[in-house]
C-alpha positions in Angstrom: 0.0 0.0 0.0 1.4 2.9 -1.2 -1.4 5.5 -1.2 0.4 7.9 0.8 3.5 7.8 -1.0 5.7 11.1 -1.0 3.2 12.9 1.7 5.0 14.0 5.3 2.8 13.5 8.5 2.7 15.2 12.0 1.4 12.6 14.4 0.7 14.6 17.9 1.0 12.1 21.1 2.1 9.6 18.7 4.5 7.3 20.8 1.8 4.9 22.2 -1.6 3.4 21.9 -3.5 5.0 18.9 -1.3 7.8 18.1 1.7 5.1 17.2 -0.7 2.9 15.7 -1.6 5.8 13.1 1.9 7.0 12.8 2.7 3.6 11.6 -0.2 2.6 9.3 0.6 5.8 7.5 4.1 4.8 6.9 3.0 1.6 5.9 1.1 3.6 3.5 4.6 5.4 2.0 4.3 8.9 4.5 7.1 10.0 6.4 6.0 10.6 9.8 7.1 13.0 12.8 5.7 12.1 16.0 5.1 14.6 19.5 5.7 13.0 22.8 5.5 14.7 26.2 8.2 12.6 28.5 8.5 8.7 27.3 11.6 9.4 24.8 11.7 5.3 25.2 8.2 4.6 23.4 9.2 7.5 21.0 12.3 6.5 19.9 11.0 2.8 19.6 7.9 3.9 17.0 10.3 5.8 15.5 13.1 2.9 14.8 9.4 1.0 13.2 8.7 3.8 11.1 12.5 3.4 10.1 12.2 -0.1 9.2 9.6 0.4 7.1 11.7 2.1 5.1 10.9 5.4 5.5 12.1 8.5 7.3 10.6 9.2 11.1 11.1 12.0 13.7 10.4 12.4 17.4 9.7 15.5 18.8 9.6 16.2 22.5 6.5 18.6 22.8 4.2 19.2 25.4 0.8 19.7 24.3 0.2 22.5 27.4 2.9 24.8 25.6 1.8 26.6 22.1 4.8 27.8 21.2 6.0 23.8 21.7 3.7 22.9 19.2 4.5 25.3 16.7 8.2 24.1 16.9 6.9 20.8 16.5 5.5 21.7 13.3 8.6 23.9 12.2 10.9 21.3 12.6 9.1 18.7 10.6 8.8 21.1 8.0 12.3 21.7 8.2 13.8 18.0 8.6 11.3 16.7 5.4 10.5 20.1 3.7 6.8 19.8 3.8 3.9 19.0 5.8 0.7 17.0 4.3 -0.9 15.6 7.0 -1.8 16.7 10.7 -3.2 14.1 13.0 -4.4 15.9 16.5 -4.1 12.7 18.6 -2.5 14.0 21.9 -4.8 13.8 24.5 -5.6 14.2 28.5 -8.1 12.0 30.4 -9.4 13.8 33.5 -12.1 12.3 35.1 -14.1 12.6 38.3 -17.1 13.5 39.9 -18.6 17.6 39.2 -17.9 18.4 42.4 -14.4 17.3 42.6 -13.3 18.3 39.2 -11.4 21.9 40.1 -9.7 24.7 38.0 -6.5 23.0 37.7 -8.1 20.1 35.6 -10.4 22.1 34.0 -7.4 24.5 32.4 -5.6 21.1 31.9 -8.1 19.4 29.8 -9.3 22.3 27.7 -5.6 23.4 27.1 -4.4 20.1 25.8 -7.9 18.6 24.4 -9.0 21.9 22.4 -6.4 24.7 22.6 -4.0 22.1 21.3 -5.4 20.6 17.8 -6.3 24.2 17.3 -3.0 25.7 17.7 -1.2 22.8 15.8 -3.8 23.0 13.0 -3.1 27.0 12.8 0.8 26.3 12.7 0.0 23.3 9.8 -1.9 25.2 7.5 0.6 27.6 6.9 2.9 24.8 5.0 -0.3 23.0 3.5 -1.2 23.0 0.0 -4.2 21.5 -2.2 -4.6 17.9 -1.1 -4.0 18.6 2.8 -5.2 17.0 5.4 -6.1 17.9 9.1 -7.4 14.7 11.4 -8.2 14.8 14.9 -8.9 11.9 17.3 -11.6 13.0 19.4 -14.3 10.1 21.6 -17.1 8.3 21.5 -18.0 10.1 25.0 -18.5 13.4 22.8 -21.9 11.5 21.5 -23.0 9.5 24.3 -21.3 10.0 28.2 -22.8 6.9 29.4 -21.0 7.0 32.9 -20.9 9.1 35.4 -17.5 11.6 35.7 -17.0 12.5 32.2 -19.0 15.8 31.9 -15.6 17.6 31.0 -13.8 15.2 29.0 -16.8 14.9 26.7 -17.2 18.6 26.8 -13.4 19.0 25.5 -13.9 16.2 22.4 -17.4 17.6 21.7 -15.2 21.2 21.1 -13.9 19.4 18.3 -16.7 18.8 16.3 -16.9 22.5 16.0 -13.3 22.8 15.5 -13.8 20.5 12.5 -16.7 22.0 10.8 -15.4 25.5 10.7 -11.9 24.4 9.6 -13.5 22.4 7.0 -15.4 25.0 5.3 -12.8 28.0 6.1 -10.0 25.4 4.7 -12.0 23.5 1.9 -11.3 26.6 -0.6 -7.3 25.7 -0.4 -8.5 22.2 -1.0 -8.1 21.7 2.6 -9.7 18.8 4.1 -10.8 18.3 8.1 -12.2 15.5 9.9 -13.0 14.3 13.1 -12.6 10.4 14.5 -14.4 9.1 17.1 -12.9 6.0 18.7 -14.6 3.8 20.8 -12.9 1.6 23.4 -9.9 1.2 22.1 -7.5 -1.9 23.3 -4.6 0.3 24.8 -2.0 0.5 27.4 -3.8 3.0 29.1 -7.3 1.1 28.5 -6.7 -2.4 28.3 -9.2 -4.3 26.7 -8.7 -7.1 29.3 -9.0 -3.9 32.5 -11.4 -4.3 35.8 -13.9 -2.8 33.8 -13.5 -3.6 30.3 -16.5 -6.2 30.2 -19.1 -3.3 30.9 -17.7 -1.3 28.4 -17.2 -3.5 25.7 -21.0 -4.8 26.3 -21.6 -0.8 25.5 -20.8 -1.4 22.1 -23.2 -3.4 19.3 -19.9 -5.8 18.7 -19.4 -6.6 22.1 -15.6 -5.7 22.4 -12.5 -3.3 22.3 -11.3 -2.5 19.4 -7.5 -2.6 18.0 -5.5 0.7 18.0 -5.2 -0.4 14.2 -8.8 -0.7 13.2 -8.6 3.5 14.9 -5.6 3.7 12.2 -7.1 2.0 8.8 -9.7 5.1 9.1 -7.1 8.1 9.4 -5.4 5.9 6.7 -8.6 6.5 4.4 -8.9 10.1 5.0 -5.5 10.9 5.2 -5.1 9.3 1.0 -6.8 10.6 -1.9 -9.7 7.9 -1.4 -10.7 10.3 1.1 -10.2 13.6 -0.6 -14.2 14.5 -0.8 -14.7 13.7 2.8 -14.5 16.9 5.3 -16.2 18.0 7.8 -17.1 14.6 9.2 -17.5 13.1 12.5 -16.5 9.3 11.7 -17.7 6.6 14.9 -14.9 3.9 14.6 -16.9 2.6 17.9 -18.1 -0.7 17.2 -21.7 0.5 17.9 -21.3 2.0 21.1 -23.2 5.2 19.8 -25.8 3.2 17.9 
């Protein structure tokens, strides 16, 4: 598979679970990648040497999400190390969760910093070395459609931001032939949310298929986007949640 062939990507928070899976479908798919990572330089340079033996060219970039002017380096540099950027994939992410009462500034200013501020600021940096054919792809949640337990009132809050985010990118962008999209994972077999967790029967049994999925079935749809087979999608919210929102 070759569909991405000559294209250079920016994966944000791509050194574990569905950010590395992405980075590496797409260089399975013939795109360079950069990848951000906040502190695990381990996991970084490891998705990196994969991308590498791919055959194609990788980057880490040590970034934190909090910091703007982190971000735009982030971008810079990849621009600078493979002399374009195609493709922005917003994966970084936080997970804050806990009951309304209990949920105070500080995690309120941490989650909309990093879960909104950040694919915003990243996507302002990217556009300004995108041409025709570009693509901007942000990993938001299934809890931004349906937050079926209790606690999550501000994370869904910060991924439902993103739907706005992508609608008025698409149609500001779509003129420079632009596009912008949205992905909604569903429980997603991760590190952070393993599929075989305390509580990963009631959430699976949340979903029409009845389990997790793979950080790669997440990838094979910002694949699709990301390649001319997706070039007249924009503006879409995609559910890659195994029916949990059905």
């Amino acid at each position: 598979m070759n569909r991405l062939e000559g294209n250079v990507t920016l994966v944000t928070g791509g050194s574990r679970g569905i950010g590395a899976a992405v980075a590496l479908r797409l260089a399975e798919e013939g795109a360079d990648v950069a990848l951000t990572y906040e502190s695990n330089a381990t996991c970084a340079t490891d998705v990196v040497e994969q991308i590498k033996a791919i055959g194609r060219r990788a980057l880490a970039v040590q970034a934190d999400s909090a910091a703007p002017e982190a971000l735009t380096a982030a971008v810079n540099e990849t621009v600078a190390t493979f002399g374009a950027l195609d493709i922005l994939v917003n994966n970084a992410g936080v997970f804050l969760v806990g009951p309304l009462e209990d949920v105070g500034p500080a995690e309120i200013d941490r989650t909309l910093t990093v879960n909104v501020r950040a694919p915003f600021v990243t996507s302002q940096a990217a556009v300004r070395h995108m041409g025709e054919g570009g693509r901007i792809i942000s990993i938001g949640s299934n809890m931004a459609e349906r937050a079926v337990f209790p606690g999550m009132a501000l994370y869904s809050m910060s991924k439902t931001a993103l739907v706005g985010m992508t609608k008025g990118l698409a149609r500001e962008l779509g003129p420079r032939g632009i596009t912008v999209n949205l992905v909604h994972p569903g429980p997603t077999d991760t590190d952070a949310n393993p599929a075989h967790g305390p509580n990963a029967g009631t959430i699976a049994g949340f979903t029409a298929l009845g389990r997790y999925a793979e950080a790669a079935e997440i990838a094979a749809t910002v694949a699709h986007l990301a390649s001319s087979d997706g070039q007249y999608i924009t503006g879409a919210t995609i559910n890659v949640d195994g029916g949990f929102t059905a």
